[in-house]
Structures are given as C-alpha cells and as structure tokens.
N, CA, C and O atoms as a GROMACS GRO file, in nm:
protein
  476
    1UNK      N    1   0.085  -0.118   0.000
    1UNK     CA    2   0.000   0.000   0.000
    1UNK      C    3   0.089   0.124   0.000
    1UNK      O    4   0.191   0.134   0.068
    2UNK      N    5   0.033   0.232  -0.096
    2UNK     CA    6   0.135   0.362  -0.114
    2UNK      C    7   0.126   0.446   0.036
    2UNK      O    8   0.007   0.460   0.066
    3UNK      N    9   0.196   0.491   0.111
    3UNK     CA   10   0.218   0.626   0.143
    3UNK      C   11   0.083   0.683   0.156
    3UNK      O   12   0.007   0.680   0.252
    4UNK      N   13   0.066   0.740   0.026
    4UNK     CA   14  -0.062   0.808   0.011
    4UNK      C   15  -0.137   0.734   0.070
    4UNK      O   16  -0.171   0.770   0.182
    5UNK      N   17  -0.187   0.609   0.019
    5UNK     CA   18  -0.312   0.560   0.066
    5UNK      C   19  -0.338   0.510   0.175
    5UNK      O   20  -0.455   0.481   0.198
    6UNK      N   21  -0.255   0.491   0.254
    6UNK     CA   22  -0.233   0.475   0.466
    6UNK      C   23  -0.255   0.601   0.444
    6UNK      O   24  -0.355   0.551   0.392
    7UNK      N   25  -0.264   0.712   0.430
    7UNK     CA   26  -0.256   0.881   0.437
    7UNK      C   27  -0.407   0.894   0.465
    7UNK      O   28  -0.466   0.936   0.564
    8UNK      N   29  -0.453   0.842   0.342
    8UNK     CA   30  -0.650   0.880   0.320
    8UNK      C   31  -0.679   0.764   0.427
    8UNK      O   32  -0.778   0.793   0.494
    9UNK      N   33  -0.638   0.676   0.451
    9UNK     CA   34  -0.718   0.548   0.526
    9UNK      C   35  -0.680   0.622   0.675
    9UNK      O   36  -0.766   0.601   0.761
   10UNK      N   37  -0.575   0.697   0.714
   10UNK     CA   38  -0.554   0.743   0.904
   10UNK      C   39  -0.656   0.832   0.895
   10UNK      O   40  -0.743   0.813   0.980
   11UNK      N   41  -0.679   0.950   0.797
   11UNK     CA   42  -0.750   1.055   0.752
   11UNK      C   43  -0.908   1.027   0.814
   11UNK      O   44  -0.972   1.096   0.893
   12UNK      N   45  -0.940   0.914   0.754
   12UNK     CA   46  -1.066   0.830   0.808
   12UNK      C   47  -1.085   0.770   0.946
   12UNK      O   48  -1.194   0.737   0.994
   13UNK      N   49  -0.983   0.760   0.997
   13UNK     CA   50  -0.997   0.655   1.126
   13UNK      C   51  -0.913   0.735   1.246
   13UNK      O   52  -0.912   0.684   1.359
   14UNK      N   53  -0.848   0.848   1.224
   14UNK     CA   54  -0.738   0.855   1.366
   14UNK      C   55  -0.793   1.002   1.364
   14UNK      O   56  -0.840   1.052   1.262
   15UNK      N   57  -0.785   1.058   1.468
   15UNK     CA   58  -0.801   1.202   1.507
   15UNK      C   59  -0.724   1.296   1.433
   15UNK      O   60  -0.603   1.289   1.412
   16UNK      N   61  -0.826   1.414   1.382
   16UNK     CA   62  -0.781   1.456   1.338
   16UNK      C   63  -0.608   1.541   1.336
   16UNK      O   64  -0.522   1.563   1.251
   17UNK      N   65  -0.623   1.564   1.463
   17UNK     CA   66  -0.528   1.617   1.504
   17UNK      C   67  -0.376   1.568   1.514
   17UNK      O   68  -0.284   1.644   1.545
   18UNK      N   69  -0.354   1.401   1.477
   18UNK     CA   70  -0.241   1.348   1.457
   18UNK      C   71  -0.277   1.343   1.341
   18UNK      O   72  -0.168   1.293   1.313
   19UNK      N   73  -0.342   1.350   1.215
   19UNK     CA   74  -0.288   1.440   1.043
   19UNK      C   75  -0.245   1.506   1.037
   19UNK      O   76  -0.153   1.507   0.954
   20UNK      N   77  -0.276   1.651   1.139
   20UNK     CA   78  -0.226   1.791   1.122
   20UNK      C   79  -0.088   1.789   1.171
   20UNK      O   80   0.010   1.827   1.108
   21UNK      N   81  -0.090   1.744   1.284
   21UNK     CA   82   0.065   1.792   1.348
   21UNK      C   83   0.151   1.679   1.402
   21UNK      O   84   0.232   1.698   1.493
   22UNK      N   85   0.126   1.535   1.332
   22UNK     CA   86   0.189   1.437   1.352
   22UNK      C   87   0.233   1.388   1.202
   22UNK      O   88   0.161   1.416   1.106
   23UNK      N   89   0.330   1.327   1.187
   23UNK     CA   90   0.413   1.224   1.076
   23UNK      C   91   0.342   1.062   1.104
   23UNK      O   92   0.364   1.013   1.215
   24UNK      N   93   0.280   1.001   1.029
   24UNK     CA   94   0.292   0.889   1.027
   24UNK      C   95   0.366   0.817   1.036
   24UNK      O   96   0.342   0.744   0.939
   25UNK      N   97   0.486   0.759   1.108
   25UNK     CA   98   0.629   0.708   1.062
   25UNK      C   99   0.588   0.562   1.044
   25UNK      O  100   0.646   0.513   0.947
   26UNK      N  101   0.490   0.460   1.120
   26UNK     CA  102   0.458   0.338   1.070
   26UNK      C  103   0.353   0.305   1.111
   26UNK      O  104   0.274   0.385   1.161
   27UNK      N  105   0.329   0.154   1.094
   27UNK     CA  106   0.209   0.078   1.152
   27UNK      C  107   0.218  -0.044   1.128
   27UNK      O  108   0.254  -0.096   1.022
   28UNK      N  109   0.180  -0.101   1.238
   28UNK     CA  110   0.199  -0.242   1.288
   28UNK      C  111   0.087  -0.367   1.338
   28UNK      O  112   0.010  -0.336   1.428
   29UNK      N  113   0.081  -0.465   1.298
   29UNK     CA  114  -0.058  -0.566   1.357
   29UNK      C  115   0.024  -0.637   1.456
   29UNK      O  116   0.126  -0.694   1.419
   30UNK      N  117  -0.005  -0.640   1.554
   30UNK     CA  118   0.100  -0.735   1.618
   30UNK      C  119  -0.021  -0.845   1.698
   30UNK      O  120  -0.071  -0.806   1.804
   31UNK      N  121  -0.047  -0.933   1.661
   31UNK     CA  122  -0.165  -1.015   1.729
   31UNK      C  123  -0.296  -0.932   1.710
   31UNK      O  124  -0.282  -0.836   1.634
   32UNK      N  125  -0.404  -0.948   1.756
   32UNK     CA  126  -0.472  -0.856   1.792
   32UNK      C  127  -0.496  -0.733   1.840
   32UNK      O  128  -0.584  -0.708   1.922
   33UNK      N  129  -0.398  -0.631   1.777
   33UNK     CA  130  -0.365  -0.526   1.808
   33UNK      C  131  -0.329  -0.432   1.691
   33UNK      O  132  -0.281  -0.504   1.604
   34UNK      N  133  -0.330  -0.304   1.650
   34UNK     CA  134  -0.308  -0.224   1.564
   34UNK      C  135  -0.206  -0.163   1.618
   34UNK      O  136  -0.226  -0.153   1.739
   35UNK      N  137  -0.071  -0.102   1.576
   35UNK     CA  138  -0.006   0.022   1.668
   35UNK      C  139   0.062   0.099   1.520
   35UNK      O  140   0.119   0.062   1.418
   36UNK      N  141   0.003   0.262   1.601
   36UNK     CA  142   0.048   0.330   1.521
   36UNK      C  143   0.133   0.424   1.551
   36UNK      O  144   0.096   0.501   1.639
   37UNK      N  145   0.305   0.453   1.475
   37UNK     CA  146   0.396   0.568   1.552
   37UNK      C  147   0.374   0.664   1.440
   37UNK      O  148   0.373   0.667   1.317
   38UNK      N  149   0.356   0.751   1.560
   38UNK     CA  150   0.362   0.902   1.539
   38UNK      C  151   0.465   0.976   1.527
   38UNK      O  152   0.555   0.897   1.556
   39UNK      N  153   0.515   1.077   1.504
   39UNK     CA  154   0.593   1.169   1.570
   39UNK      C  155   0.574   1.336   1.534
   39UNK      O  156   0.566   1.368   1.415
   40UNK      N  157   0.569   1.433   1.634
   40UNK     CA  158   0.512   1.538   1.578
   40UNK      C  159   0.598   1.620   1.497
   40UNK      O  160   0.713   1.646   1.531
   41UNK      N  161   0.540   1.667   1.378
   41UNK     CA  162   0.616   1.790   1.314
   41UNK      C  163   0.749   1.882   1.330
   41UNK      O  164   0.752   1.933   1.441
   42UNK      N  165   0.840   1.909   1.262
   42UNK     CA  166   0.898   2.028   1.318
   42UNK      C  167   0.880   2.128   1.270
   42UNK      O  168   0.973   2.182   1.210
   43UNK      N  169   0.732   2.201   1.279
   43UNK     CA  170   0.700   2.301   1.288
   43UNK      C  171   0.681   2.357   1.390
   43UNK      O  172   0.646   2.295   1.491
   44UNK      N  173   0.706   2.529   1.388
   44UNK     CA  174   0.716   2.592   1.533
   44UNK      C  175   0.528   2.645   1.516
   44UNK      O  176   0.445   2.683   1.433
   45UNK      N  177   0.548   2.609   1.684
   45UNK     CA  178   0.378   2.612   1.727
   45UNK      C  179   0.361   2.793   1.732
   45UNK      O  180   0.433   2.875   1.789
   46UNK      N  181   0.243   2.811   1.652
   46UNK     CA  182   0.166   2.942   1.607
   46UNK      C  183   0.192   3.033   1.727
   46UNK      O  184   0.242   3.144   1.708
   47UNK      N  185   0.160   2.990   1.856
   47UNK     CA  186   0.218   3.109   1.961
   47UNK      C  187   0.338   3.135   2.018
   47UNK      O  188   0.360   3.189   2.127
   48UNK      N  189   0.424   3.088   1.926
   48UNK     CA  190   0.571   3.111   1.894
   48UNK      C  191   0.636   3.205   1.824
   48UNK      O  192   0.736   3.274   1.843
   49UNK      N  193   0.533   3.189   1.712
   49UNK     CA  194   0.596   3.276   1.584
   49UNK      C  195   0.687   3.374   1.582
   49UNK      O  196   0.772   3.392   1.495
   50UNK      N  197   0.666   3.440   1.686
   50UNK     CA  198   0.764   3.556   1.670
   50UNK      C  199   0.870   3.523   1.780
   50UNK      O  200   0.914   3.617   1.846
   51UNK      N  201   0.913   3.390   1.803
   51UNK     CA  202   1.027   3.385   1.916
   51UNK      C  203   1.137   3.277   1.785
   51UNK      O  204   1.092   3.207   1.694
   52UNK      N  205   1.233   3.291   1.810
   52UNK     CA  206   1.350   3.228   1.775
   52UNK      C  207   1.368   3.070   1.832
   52UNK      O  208   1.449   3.039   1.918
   53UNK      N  209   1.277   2.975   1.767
   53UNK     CA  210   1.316   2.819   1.845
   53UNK      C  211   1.421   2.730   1.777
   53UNK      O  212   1.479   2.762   1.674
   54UNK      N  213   1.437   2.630   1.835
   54UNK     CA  214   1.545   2.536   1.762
   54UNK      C  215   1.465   2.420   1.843
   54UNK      O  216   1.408   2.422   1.952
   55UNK      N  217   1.488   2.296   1.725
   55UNK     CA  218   1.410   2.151   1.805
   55UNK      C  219   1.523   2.124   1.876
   55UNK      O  220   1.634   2.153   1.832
   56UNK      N  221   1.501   2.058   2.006
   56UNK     CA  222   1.559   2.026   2.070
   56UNK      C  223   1.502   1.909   2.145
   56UNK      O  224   1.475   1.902   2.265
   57UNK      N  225   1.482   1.776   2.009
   57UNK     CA  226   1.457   1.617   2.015
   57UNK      C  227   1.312   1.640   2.076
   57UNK      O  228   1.265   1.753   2.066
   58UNK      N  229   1.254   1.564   2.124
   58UNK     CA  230   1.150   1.468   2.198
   58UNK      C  231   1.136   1.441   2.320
   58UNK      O  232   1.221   1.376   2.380
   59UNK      N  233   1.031   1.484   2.376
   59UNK     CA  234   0.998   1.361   2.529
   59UNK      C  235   0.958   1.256   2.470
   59UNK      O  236   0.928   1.231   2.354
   60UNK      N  237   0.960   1.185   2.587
   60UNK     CA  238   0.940   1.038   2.581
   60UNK      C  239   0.811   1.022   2.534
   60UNK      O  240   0.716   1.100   2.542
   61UNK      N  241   0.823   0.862   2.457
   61UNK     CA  242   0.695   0.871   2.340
   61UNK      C  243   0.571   0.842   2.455
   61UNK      O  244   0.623   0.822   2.565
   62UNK      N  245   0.445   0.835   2.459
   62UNK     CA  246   0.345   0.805   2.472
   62UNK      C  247   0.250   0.719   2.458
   62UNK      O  248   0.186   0.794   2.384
   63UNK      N  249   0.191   0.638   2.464
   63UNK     CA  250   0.126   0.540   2.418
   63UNK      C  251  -0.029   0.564   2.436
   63UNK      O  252  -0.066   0.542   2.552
   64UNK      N  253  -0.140   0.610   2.337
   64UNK     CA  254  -0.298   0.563   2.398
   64UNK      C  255  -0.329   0.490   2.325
   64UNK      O  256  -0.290   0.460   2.212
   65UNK      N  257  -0.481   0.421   2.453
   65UNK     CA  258  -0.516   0.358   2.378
   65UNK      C  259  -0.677   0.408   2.278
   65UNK      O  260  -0.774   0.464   2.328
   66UNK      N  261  -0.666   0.376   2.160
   66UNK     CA  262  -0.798   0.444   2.053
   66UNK      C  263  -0.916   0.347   2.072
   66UNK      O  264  -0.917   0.236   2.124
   67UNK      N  265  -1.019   0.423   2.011
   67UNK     CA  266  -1.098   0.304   1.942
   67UNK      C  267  -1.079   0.185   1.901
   67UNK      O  268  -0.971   0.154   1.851
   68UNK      N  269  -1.148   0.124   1.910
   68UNK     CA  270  -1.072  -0.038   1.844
   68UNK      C  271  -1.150  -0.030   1.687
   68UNK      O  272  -1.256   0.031   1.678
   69UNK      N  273  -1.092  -0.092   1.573
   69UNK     CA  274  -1.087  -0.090   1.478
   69UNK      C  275  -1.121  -0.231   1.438
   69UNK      O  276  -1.026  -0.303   1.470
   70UNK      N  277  -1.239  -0.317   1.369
   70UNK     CA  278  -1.256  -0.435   1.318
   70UNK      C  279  -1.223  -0.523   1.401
   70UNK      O  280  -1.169  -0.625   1.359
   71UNK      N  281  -1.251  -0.501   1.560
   71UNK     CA  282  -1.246  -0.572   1.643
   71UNK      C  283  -1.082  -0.591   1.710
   71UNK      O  284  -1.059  -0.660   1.809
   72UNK      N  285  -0.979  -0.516   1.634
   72UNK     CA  286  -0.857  -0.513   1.700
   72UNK      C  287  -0.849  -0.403   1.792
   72UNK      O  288  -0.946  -0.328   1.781
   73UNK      N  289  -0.750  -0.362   1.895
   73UNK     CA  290  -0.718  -0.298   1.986
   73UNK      C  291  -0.637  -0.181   1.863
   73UNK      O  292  -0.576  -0.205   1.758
   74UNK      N  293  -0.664  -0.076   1.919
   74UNK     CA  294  -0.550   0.051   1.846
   74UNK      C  295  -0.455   0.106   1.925
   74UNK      O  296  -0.516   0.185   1.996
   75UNK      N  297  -0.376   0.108   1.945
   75UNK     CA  298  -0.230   0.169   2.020
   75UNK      C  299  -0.208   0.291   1.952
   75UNK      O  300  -0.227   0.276   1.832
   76UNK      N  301  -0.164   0.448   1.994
   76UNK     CA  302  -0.122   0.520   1.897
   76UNK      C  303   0.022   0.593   2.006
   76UNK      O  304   0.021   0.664   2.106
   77UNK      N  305   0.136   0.531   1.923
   77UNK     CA  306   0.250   0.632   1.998
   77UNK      C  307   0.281   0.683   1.959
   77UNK      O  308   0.314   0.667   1.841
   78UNK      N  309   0.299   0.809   2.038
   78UNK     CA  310   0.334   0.930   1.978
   78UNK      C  311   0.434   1.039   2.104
   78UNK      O  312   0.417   1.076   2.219
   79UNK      N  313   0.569   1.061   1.969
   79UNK     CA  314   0.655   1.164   2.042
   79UNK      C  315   0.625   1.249   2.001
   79UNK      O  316   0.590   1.267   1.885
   80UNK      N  317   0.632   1.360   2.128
   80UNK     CA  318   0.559   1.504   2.114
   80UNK      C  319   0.742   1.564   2.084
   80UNK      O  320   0.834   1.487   2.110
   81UNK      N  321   0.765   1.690   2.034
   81UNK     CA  322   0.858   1.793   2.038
   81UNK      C  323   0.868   1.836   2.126
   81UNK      O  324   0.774   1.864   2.200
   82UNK      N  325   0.973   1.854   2.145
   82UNK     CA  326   1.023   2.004   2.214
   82UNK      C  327   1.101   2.138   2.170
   82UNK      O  328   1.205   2.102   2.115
   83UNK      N  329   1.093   2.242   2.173
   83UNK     CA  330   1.206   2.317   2.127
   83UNK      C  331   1.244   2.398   2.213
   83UNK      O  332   1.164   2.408   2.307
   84UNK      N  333   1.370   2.484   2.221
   84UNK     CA  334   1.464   2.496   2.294
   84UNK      C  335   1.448   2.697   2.250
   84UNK      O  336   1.521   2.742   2.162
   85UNK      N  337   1.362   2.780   2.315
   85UNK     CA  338   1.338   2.918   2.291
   85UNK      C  339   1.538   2.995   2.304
   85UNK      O  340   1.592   3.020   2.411
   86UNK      N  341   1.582   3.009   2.212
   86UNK     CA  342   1.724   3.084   2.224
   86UNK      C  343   1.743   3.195   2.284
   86UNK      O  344   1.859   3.228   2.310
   87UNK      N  345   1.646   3.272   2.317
   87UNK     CA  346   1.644   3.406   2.404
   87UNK      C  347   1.635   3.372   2.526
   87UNK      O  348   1.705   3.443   2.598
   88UNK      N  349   1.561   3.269   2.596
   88UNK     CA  350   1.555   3.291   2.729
   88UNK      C  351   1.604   3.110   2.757
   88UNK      O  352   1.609   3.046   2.861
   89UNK      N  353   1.633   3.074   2.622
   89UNK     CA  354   1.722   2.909   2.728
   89UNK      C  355   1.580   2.841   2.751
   89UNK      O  356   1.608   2.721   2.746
   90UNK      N  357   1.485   2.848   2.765
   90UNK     CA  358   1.344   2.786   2.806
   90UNK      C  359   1.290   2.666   2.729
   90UNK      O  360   1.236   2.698   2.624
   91UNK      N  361   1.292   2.554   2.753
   91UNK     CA  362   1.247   2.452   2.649
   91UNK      C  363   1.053   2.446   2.701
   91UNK      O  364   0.999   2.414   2.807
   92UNK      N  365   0.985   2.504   2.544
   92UNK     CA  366   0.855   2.478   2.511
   92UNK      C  367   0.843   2.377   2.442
   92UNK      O  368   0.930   2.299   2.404
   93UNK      N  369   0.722   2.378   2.423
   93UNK     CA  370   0.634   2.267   2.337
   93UNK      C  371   0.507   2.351   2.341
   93UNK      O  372   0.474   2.445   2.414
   94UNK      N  373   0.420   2.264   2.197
   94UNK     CA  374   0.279   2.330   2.180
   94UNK      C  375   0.177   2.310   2.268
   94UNK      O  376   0.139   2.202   2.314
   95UNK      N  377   0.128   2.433   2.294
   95UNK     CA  378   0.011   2.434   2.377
   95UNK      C  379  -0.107   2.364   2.336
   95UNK      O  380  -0.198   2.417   2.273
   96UNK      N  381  -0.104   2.219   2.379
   96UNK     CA  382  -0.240   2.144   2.307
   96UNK      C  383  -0.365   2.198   2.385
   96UNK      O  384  -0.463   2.128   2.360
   97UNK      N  385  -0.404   2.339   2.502
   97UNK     CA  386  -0.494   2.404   2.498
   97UNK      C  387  -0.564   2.454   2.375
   97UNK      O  388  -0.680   2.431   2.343
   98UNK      N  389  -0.479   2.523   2.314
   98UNK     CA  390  -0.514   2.611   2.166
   98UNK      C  391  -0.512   2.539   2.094
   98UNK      O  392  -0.626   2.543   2.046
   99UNK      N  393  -0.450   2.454   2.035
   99UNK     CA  394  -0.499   2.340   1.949
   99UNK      C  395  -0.614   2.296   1.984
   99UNK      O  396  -0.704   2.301   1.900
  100UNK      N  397  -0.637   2.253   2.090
  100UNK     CA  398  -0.808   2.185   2.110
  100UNK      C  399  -0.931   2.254   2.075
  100UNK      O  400  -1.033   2.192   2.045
  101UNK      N  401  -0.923   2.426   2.077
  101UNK     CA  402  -0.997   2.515   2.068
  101UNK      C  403  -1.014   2.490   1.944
  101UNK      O  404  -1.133   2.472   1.921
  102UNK      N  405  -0.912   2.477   1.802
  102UNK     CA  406  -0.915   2.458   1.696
  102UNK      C  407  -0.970   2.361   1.588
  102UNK      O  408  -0.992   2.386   1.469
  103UNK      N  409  -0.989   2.230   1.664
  103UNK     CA  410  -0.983   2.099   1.602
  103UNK      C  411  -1.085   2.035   1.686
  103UNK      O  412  -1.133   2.058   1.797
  104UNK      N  413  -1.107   1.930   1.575
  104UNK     CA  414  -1.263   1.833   1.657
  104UNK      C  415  -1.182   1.719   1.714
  104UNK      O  416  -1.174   1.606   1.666
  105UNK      N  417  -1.130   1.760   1.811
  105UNK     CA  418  -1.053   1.631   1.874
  105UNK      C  419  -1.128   1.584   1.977
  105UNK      O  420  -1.201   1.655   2.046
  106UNK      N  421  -1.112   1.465   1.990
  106UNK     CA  422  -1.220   1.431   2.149
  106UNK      C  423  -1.190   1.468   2.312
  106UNK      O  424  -1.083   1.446   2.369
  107UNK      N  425  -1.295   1.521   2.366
  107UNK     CA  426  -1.190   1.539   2.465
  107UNK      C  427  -1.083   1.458   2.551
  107UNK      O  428  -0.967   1.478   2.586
  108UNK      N  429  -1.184   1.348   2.569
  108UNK     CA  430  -1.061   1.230   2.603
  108UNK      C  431  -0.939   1.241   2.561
  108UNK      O  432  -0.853   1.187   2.631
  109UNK      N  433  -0.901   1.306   2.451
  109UNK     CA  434  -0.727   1.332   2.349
  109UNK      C  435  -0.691   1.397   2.403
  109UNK      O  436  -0.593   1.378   2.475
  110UNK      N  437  -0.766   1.525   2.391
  110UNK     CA  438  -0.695   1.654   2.451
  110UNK      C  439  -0.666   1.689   2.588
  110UNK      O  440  -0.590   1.778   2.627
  111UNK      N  441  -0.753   1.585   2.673
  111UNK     CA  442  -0.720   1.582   2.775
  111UNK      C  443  -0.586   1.520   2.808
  111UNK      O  444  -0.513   1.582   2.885
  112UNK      N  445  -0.549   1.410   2.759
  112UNK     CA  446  -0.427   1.279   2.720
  112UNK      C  447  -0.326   1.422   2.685
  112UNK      O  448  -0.263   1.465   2.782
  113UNK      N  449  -0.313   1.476   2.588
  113UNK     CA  450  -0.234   1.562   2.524
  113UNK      C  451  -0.229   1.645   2.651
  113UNK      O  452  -0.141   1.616   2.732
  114UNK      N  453  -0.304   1.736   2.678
  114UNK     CA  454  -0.277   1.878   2.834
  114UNK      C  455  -0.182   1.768   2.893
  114UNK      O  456  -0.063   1.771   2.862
  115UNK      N  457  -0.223   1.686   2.964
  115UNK     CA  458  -0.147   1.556   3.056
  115UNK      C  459  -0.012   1.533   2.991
  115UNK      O  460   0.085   1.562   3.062
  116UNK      N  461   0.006   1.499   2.905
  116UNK     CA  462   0.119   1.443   2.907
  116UNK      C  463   0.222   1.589   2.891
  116UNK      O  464   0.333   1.616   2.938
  117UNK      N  465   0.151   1.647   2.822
  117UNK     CA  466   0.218   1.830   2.820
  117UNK      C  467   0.293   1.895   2.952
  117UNK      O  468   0.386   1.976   2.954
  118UNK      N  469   0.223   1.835   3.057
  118UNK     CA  470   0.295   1.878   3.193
  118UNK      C  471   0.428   1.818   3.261
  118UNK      O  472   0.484   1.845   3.367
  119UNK      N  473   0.468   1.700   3.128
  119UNK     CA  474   0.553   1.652   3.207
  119UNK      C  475   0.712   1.657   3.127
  119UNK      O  476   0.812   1.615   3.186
   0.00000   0.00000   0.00000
C-alpha cells in the first residue's frame, strides 16, 4: 500500500489532530492489536511565531489507547517535540490548549495531550 493511501485510510480513522501535526512514521498488527507511531512535526507552534526556536529532540513517546478498529485494539504512539526558545534558554512545546480550541478532537485526546504536556 502507497504512502498516500495509509494517508487517506488514518485521515478516516485517527483524530484529526495526529494528520495535522503528527508524521505517520509506521504501523503495525501485532496479534490482535493495531499500533500506530507518530511523531510530531517540526514546525514551530503558532504562539511562537515571533520567538527564535530550535528543536531540541523529543519527550518520551506516549502510548494511547484508541478506538478499536474491526475488532482489533488501536495503540497510537506518539513523540511530542520540544524546542529549545534561544532568548531565554526555556524549552517549550505546543500548547495542546489552543490546538483543542481549533480541532474536533475528542476530549478524552486533549485531555491525554494537556497531561502528558505537563511533564
């Protein structure tokens, strides 16, 4: 299967919000189970824009669990960014508050996302 067409098939089935600001990097059946890795963008998050960032790697990946899909379990891991603000030394990441405001994500996600954001 192309690229593309895992592209239109996550498009259909995974929140929106890991299309927008996540990479598909794979996907896996492992028994009765689906798992999908993520990893987010290196794009700098919109209430940044006007600060000077540099990525500076990943926290540790994440694991939820989704909907189940044709009777399998869905896993979705996903490493969030970090970047490293050069003016004040401060390592951010995106405010998945304002993203949530934006996107039809469930809250259950966005809640998962604020959460893991604190750490």
């Amino acid at each position: 299967m192309s690229s593309d067409s895992l592209l239109a098939i996550a498009n259909l089935l995974l929140p929106e919000i890991l299309i927008k600001y996540f990479d598909l990097d794979k996907y896996e059946i492992k028994g009765e189970a689906l798992h999908f890795y993520f990893t987010e963008l290196n794009t700098i998050p919109e209430e940044f824009n006007e600060t000077k960032l540099h990525s500076k790697g990943f926290f540790p990946e994440a694991t939820v669990q989704d909907f189940p899909i044709r009777g399998k379990n869905v896993y979705l891991h996903i490493k969030r960014r970090r970047w490293l603000n050069k003016q004040t030394n401060e390592v951010v990441h995106r405010d998945w508050n304002l993203v949530a405001q934006g996107t039809r994500m469930t809250a259950e996600f966005a809640d998962f996302l604020k959460e893991i954001s604190q750490h």
